[in-house]
C-alpha positions as MATLAB code, in Angstrom:
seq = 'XXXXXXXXXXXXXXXXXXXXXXXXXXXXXXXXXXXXXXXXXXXXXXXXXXXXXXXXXXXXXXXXXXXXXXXXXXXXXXXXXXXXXXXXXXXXXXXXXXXXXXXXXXXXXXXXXXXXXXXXXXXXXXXXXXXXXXXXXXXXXXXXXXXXXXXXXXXXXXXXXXXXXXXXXXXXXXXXXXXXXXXXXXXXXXXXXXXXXXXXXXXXXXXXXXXXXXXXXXXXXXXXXXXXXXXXXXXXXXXXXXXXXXXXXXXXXXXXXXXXXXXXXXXXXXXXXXXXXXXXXXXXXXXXXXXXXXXXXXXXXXXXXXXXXXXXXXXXX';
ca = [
     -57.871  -16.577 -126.406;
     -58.380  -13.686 -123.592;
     -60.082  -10.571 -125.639;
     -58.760   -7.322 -125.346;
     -60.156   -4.000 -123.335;
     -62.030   -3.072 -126.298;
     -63.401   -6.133 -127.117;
     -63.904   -7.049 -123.035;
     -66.380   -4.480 -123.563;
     -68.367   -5.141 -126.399;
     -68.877   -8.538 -125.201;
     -70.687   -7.210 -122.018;
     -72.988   -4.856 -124.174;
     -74.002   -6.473 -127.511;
     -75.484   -9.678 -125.539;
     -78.181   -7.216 -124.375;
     -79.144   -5.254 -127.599;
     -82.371   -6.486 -129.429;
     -82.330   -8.126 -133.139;
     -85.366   -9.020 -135.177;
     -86.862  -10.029 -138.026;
     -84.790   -9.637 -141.264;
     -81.301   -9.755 -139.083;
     -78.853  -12.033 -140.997;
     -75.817  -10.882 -139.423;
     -75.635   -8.768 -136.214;
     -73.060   -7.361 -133.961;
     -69.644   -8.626 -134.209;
     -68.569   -8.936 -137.611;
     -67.662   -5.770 -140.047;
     -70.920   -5.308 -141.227;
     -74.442   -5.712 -140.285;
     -76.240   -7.875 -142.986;
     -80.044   -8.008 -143.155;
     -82.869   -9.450 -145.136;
     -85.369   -6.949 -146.752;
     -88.683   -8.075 -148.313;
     -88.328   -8.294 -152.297;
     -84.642   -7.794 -152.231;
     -82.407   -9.852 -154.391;
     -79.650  -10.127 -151.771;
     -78.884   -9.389 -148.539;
     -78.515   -5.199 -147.513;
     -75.122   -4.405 -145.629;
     -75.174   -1.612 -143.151;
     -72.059    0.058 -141.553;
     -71.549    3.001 -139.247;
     -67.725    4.319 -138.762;
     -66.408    7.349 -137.612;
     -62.728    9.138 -137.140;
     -62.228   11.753 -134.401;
     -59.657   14.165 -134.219;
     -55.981   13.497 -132.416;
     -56.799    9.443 -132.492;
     -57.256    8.991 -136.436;
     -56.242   12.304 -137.903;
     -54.303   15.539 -136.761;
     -55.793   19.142 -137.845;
     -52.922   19.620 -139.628;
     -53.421   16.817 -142.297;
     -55.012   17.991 -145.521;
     -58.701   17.946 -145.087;
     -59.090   16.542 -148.663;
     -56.954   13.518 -147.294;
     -59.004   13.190 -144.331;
     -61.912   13.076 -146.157;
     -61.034   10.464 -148.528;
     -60.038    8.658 -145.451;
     -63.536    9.164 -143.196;
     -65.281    7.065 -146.288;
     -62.963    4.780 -147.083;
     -63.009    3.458 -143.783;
     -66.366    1.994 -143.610;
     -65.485    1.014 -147.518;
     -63.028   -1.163 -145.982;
     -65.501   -2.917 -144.314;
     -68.180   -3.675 -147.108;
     -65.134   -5.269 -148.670;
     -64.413   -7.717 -146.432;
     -67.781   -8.857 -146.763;
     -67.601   -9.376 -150.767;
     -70.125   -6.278 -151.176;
     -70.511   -3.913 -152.842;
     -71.429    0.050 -151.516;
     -74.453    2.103 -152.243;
     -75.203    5.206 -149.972;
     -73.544    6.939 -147.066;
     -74.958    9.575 -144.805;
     -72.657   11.788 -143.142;
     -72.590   13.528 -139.500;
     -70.093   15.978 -138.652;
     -69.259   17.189 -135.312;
     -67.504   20.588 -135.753;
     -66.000   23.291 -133.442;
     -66.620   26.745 -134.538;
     -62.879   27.674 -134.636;
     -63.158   25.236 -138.126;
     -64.304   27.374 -141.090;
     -66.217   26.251 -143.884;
     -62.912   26.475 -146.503;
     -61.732   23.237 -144.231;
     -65.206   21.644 -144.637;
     -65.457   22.424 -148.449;
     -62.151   20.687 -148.624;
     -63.025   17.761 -147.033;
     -66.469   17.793 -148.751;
     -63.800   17.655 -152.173;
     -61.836   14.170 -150.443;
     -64.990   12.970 -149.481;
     -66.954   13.117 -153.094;
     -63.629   11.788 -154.745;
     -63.872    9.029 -152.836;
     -67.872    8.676 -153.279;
     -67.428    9.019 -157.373;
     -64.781    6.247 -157.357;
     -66.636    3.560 -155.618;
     -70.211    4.491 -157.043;
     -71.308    6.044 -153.593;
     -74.097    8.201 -153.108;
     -74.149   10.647 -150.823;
     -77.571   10.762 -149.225;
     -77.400   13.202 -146.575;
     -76.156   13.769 -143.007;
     -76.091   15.768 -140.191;
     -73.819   19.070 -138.873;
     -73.176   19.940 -135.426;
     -71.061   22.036 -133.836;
     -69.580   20.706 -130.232;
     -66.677   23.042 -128.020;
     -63.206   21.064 -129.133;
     -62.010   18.210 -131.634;
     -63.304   17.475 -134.954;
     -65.230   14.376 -135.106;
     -67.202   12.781 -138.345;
     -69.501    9.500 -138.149;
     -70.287    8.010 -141.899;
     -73.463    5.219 -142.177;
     -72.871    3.677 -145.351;
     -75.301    0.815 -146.863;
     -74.200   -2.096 -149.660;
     -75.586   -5.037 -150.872;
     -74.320   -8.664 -151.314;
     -75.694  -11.884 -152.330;
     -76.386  -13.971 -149.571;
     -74.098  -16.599 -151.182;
     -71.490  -14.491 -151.212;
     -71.233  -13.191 -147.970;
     -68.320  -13.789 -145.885;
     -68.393  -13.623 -142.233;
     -65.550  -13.772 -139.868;
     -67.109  -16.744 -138.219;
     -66.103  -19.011 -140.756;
     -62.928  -20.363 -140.305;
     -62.122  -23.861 -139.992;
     -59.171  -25.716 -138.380;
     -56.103  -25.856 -141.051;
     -57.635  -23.231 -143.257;
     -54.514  -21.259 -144.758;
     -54.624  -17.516 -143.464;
     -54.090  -14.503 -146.200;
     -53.035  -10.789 -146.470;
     -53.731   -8.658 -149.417;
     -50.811   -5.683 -149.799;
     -48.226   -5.292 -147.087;
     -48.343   -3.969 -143.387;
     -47.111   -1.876 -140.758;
     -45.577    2.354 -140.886;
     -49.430    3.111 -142.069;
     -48.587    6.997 -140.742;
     -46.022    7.647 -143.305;
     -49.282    8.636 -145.467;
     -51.234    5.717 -146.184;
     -53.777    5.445 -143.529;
     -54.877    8.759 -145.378;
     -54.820    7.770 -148.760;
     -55.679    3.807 -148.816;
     -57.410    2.467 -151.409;
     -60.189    0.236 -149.890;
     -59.831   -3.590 -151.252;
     -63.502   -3.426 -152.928;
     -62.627   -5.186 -156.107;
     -60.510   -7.746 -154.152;
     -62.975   -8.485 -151.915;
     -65.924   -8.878 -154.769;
     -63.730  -11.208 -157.023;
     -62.403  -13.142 -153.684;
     -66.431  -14.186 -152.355;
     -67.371  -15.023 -156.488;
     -64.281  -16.810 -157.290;
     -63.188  -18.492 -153.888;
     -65.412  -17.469 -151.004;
     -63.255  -17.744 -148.053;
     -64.449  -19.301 -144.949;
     -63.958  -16.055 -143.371;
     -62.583  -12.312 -143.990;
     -62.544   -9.180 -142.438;
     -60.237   -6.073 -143.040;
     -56.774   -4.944 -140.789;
     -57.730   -1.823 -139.245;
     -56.214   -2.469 -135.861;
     -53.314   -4.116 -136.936;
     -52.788   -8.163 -137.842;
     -51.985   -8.172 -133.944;
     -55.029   -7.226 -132.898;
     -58.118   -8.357 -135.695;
     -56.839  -11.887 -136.665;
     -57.064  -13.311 -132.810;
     -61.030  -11.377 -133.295;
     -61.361  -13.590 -136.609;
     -59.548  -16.360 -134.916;
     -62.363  -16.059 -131.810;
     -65.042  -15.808 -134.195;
     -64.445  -19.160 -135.759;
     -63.635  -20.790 -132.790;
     -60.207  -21.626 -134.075;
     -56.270  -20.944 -132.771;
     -53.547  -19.567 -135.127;
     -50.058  -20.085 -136.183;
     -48.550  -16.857 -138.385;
     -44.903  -17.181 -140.071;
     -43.230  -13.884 -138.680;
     -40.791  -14.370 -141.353;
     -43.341  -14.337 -144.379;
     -45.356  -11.331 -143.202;
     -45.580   -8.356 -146.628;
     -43.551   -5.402 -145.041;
     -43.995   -1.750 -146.024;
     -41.072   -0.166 -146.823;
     -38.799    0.671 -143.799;
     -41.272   -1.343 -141.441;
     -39.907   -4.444 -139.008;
     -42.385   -7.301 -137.679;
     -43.859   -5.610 -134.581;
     -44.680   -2.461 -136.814;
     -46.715   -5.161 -139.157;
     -48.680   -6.644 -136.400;
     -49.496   -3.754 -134.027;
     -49.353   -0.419 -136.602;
     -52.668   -0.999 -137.462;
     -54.608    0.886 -139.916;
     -53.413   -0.978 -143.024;
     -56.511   -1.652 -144.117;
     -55.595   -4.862 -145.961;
     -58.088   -8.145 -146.526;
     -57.679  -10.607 -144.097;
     -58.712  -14.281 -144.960;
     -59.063  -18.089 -144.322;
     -59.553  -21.053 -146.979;
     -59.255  -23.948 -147.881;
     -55.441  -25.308 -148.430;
     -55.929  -27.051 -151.320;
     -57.781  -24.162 -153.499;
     -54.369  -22.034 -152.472;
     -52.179  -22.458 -155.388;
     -55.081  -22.118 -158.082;
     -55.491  -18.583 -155.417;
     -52.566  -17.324 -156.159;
     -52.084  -18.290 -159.765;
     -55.329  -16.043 -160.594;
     -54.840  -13.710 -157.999;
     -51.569  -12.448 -159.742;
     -53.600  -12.164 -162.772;
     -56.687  -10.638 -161.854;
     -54.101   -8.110 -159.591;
     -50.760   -7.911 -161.010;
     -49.713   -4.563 -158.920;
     -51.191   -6.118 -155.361;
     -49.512   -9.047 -152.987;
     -51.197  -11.743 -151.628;
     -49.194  -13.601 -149.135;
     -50.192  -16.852 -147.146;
     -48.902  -16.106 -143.733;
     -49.962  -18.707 -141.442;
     -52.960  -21.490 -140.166;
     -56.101  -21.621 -137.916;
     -55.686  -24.463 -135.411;
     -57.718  -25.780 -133.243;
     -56.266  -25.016 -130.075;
     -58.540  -21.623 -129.789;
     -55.185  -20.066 -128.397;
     -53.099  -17.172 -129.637;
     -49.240  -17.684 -129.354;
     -48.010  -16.964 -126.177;
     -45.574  -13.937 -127.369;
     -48.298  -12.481 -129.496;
     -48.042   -9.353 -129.274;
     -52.081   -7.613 -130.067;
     -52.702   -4.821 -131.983;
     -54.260   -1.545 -131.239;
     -56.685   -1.471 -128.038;
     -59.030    1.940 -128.052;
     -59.838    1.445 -124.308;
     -56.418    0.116 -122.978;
     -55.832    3.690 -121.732;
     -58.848    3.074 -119.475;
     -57.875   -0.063 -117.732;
     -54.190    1.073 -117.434;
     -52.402   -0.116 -120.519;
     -50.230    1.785 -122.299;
     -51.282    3.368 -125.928;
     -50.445    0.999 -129.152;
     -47.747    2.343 -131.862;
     -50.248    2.852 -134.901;
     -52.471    5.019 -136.206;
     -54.762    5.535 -133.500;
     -51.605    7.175 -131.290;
     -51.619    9.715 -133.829;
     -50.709   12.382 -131.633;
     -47.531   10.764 -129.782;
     -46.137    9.042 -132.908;
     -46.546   12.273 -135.541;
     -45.057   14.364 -132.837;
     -41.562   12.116 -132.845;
     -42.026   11.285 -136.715;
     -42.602   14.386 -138.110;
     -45.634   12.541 -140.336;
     -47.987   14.807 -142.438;
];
């Protein structure tokens, strides 16, 4: 399963970067887990950031945007089954910005903080000559056995989706709700063999989950959860969904689903497909977003992260 640009890359840098004592979980997965001395459980540790023109437009309402720049990394604690605790924030500003656009994303930002029991511990402010840019280090804790990797997935585990996919820049890659609860009652109840969440589109993060298990994957086209107005290729390579991704067992699936629609009545789950174990993607599958295929001569994706080119033809706000 040949990575893409993005990934190409990582794999010739995190090889090199030192661990240590304490590191449970490195480089690779959604979050960095590690052991601290007297703990009860394992610490998560997250750093994500959104930058101007690729995951927002200056137009968009700041308190959107800064609903969004926490939820992101949110997304990530979830698909590790754990639960947040505090977030320092950096933000890169140029000084045609004035502080009634950071006071408003300081409002989306603390909305977002109260909901999910976030404390805001700090940050950083810097001014740079063009394009807004804000980085967010967020911490969260997790038993250790409750921590799901994406390195866990066996051949012939069914593959999940929480919500639907695809059109994410109609509104909701600025107003997602991150799948914390999911994710929490999902390790307890379940514990998939693996997880992580759909940032850069089912196209792109399930061959990474695939990879990381060692495992191939068949996906039903037919079955995938469409957003409104959205077609197949908009579900896999959109990106920015922010869903749950996951692999278990086959035979726990129909108690899954029987609970699932009672624990979350007003959210789908939908099986749609299998790890093999060919360790090969479909041959017409078609990848998801790729941040450095510009660099090595590959045309832009369609989701989120084209933000310019696709709000300009859409008229999205």
């Amino acid at each position: 399963m040949r990575p893409n640009a993005e990934d190409s890359l990582l794999a010739e840098i995190l090889p090199r970067l030192p661990g240590g004592d304490g590191l449970v979980l490195g480089p690779g997965d959604d979050c960095a887990a590690i052991r601290v001395p007297g703990a009860s459980g394992l610490v998560l540790l997250k750093t994500d950031g959104i930058a101007e023109g690729v995951h927002f437009l200056r137009s968009h309402d700041p308190i959107r945007v800064g609903w969004k720049a926490l939820c992101r990394p949110l997304s990530d604690i979830a698909a590790m089954g754990g639960t947040p605790a505090h977030a320092l924030v950096t933000i890169f500003s140029p000084q045609d910005v004035g502080k009634n656009y950071w006071k408003a994303f300081y409002c989306g930002l603390g909305r977002a903080a109260r909901r999910f029991g976030v404390s805001l511990a700090g940050g950083e402010l810097s001014s740079q000559r063009a394009g807004i840019a804000v980085s967010v280090a967020l911490t969260g804790r997790v038993a250790k056995r409750h921590l799901i990797p994406r390195a866990g997935g066996r051949p012939g585990d069914l593959l999940f989706v929480t919500g639907r996919l695809g059109g994410s820049l109609a509104g909701h890659h600025l107003d997602f709700v991150p799948r914390l609860a999911e994710g929490r009652w999902l390790a307890k109840n379940f514990h998939p063999h693996a997880m992580m969440d759909l940032s850069d589109g089912l196209g792109g993060d399930l061959p990474r989950l695939a990879r990381a298990s060692g495992c191939g994957f068949d996906v039903d086209r037919a079955s995938l959860p469409l957003r409104r107005g959205c077609d197949v290729a908009a579900a896999l390579s959109d990106g920015e969904d922010y869903e749950l991704l996951f692999a278990m067992i086959p035979r726990r699936a129909a108690d899954l689903q029987r609970r699932w629609s009672r624990a979350f009545p007003e959210t789908q789950l939908t099986c749609v497909g299998r790890l093999n174990a060919s360790t090969k993607a479909p041959a017409d599958w078609p990848g998801g977003w790729d941040h450095f295929s510009i660099a090595v001569g590959k045309a832009p994706g369609q989701g989120a992260s084209a933000l310019r080119r696709s709000t300009k033809s859409a008229g999205q706000t």
